[in-house]
N, C-alpha and C positions, 0 to 999 in steps of 0.2 A: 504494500500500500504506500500513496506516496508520504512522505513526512513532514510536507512545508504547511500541514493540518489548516488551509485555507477554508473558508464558509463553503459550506456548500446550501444552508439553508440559515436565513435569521429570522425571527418570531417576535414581533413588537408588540405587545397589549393585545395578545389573543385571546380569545374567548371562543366554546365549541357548546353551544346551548346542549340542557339536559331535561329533566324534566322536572327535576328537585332542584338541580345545583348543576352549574358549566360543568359538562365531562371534562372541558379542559379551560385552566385560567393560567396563564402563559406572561408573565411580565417582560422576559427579554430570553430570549434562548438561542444560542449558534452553534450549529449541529453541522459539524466539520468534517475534513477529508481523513482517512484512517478506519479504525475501528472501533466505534458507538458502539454502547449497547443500555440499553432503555429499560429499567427498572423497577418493582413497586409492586406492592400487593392484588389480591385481582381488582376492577375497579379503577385501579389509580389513574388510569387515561395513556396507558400505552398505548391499545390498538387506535386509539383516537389519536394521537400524537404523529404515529405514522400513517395513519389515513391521511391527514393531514399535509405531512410531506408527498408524499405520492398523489397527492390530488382526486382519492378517492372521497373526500368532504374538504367540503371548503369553511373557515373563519365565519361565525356569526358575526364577531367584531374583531378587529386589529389588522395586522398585517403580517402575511408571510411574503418574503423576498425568497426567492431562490434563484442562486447562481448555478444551476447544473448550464454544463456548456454540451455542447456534441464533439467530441474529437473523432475527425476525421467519419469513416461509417460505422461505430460502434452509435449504439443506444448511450443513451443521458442516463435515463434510468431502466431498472426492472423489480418487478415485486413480487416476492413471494405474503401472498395473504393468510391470514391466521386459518381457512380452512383451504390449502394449497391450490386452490384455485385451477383443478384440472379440468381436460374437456373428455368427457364422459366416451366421446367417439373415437377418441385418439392411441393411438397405442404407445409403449413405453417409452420407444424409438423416436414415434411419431412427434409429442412431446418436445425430444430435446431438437429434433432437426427443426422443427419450427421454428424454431430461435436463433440457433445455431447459425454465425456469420461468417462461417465457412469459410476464415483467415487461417494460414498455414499454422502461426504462432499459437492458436490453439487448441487447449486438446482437442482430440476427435469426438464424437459422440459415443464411438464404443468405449472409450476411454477414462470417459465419462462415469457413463455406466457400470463398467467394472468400477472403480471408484467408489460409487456406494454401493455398493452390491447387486447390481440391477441386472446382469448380465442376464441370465437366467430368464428373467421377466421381460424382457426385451420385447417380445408380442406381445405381453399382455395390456388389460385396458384396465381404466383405473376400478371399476367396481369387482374386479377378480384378486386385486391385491390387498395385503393386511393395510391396516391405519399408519404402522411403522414403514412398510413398504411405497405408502401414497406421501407419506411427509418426506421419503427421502428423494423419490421422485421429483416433486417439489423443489428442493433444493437443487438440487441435477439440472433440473429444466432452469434456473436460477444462474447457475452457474455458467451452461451453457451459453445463456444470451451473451454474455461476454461484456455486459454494460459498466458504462464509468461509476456507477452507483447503485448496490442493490442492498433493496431495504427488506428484510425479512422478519416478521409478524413469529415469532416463537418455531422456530421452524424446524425442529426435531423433538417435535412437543411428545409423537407418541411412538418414539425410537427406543427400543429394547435399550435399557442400559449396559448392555454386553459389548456393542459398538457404539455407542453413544458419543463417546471421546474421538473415537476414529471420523465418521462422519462429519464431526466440529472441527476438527483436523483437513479433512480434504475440503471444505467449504472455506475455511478460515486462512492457508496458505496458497490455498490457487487465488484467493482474491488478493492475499498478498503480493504473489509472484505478478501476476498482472497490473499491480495497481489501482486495484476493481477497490472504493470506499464500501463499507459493509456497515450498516445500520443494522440493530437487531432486537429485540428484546425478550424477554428470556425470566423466570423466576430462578435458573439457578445462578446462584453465586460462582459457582465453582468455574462456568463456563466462561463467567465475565472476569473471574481470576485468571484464568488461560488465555484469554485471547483479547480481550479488549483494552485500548490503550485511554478511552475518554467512556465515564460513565455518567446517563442521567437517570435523577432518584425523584421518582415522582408519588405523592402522594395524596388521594383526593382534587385529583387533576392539578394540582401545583406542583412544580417543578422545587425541591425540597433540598438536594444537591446538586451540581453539576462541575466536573471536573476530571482530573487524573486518576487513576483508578487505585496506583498506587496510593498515592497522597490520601485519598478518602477511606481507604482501609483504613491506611494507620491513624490516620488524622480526622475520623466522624465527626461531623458536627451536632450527630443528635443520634440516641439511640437507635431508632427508627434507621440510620442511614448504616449505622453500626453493620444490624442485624443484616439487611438489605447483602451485605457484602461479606457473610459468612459468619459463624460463630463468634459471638460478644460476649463477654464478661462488663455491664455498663455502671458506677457507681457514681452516683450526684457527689455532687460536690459536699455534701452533707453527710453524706454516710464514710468516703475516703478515710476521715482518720478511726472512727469506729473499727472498721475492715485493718488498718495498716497498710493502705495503699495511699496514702496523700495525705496533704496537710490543710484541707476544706476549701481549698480556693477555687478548684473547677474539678468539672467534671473528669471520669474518665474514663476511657474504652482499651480493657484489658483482651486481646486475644488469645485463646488458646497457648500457642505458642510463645505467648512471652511471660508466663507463670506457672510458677512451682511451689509445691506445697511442702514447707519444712516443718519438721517435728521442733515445737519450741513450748516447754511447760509455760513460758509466759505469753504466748502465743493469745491473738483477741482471736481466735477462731477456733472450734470442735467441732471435729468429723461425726457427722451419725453415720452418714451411710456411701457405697462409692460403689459407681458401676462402667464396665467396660462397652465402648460402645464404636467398633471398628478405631482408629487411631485416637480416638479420643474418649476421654473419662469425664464422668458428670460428678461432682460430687457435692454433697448434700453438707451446708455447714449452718452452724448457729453460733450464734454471741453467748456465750456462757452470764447468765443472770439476767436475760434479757428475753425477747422474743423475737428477735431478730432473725431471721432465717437467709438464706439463699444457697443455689444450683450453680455452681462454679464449672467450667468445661474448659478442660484442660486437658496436654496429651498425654497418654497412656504411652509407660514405659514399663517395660516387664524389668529393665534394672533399675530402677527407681518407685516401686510403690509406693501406693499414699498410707501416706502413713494416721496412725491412730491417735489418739486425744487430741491435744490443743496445736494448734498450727501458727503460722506466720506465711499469709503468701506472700510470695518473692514472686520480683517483677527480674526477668532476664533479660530485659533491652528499656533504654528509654521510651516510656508510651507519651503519647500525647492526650494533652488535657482540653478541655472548651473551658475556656473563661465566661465572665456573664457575660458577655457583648456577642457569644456564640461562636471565637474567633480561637483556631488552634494555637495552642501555646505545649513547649515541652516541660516537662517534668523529672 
């Protein structure tokens, strides 16, 4: 993908009427070249955010600018839609040659095919295939167009998790190797750990984060964006010195990964209970004399057990805090 991460779309004071409340209320938003991926519980105004861009609904109020250009004879854009929008008459094959701009530089259509696993299916039409085999489809045909921008609506929503990775994989590096900007949105975290270089955090149709994906890991600026972006440990800035994790000035968002739980008799925390749960442990603590509780998720190391009675967690890298003004600060 390219790197000089230019507009390809801005959003001024948009609004997408609802029937309770705007599916979408949009103050300023610029949705760049690279790899986007769009966020947020169900609800929150993904598929409306990218109907949007794609020109499948237009603005009740504001303004979307968009700078898609044409280079040379590729497509501007192509969409894959939240239900993959296939045509019923068409065959596997049929599908990707449609699209397909029949430049030497790329792949072939069977190539394609092999690729997500389609080979096989190559006759087939879309009501003989599984849900998993139509979503990958989808993307294939996605891929195929070979366009400057394609926006994709959850698009391995009902992909066996056996390939799951792989698929994200061959959609996520041929758009790199071409240059192809890949907009996407997705409820897992884990895929927008993998691949995506700009994330937006939308909630109740407002746009609640938007930035580096890195940076908003380590650096939330609200619980809610915490979670959004994989396992959180989140403590107000109130509870920090309670816990032994701060000194009450801001909040903070402890991951997994940067806490460990030491055995210390003067320890503000007691284990009740601790459970393994693939790379990661959940475990169950309280405030000794208090009623204080919390579910702490941290990684599981078979040379390091959790240990029993009173604890002290220990932070193993500098985490970042929110101050009141909402604004990351280190700790």
């Amino acid at each position: 993908m390219t790197q000089s991460h230019d507009p390809l779309w801005t959003l001024d004071s948009v609004q997408l009427d609802g029937d309770r409340r705007p599916r979408l209320d949009v103050e300023h938003l610029e949705i760049r070249t690279g790899c986007t991926a769009i966020v947020g519980a169900s609800g929150a105004g993904k598929t409306s955010l990218l109907n949007l861009l794609v020109g499948f609904e237009a603005p009740s109020h504001g303004q979307i600018a968009s700078h898609l250009t044409r280079d040379g004879s590729l497509l501007p854009l192509f969409w894959i839609p939240p239900d993959g929008g296939l045509w019923p008459q068409a065959t596997t094959t049929d599908h990707l040659a449609a699209v397909h701009p029949g430049a030497d530089h790329q792949p072939t259509v069977g190539e394609i095919l092999e690729a997500f696993g389609l080979s096989e299916q190559a006759t087939s039409r879309p009501d003989t295939l599984s849900n998993g085999e139509r979503s990958r489809l989808a993307a294939a045909r996605g891929l195929a167009a070979g366009a400057t921008v394609l926006v994709a609506d959850e698009p391995f929503v009902h992909v066996d998790p056996l390939r799951l990775d792989n698929d994200w994989d061959t959609l996520v590096d041929n758009c790199r190797n071409r240059g192809t900007s890949l907009i996407f949105s997705t409820h897992s975290p884990r895929q927008v750990l993998r691949h995506a270089d700009h994330v937006v955090v939308l909630s109740h149709g407002r746009v609640v984060a938007d930035g580096d994906v890195a940076r908003l890991y380590q650096s939330p600026p609200s619980r809610e964006v915490a979670c959004s972006l994989g396992p959180a440990n989140w403590f107000t800035a109130t509870e920090t010195p309670a816990w032994g994790v701060g000194h009450g000035d801001v909040d903070m968002c402890l991951r997994p990964e940067h806490i460990q739980l030491i055995a210390d008799p003067n320890g503000p925390a007691l284990v009740v209970d601790s459970k393994t749960i693939g790379p990661l442990r959940e475990t169950r603590l309280t405030r000794p004399g208090t009623s204080d509780s919390r579910t702490l998720t941290h990684l599981s190391s078979p040379a390091q057990p959790v240990p029993t009675g009173t604890v002290t967690i220990q932070t193993l890298a500098p985490q970042a805090g929110i101050n009141p003004a909402g604004e990351p600060t280190r700790t």
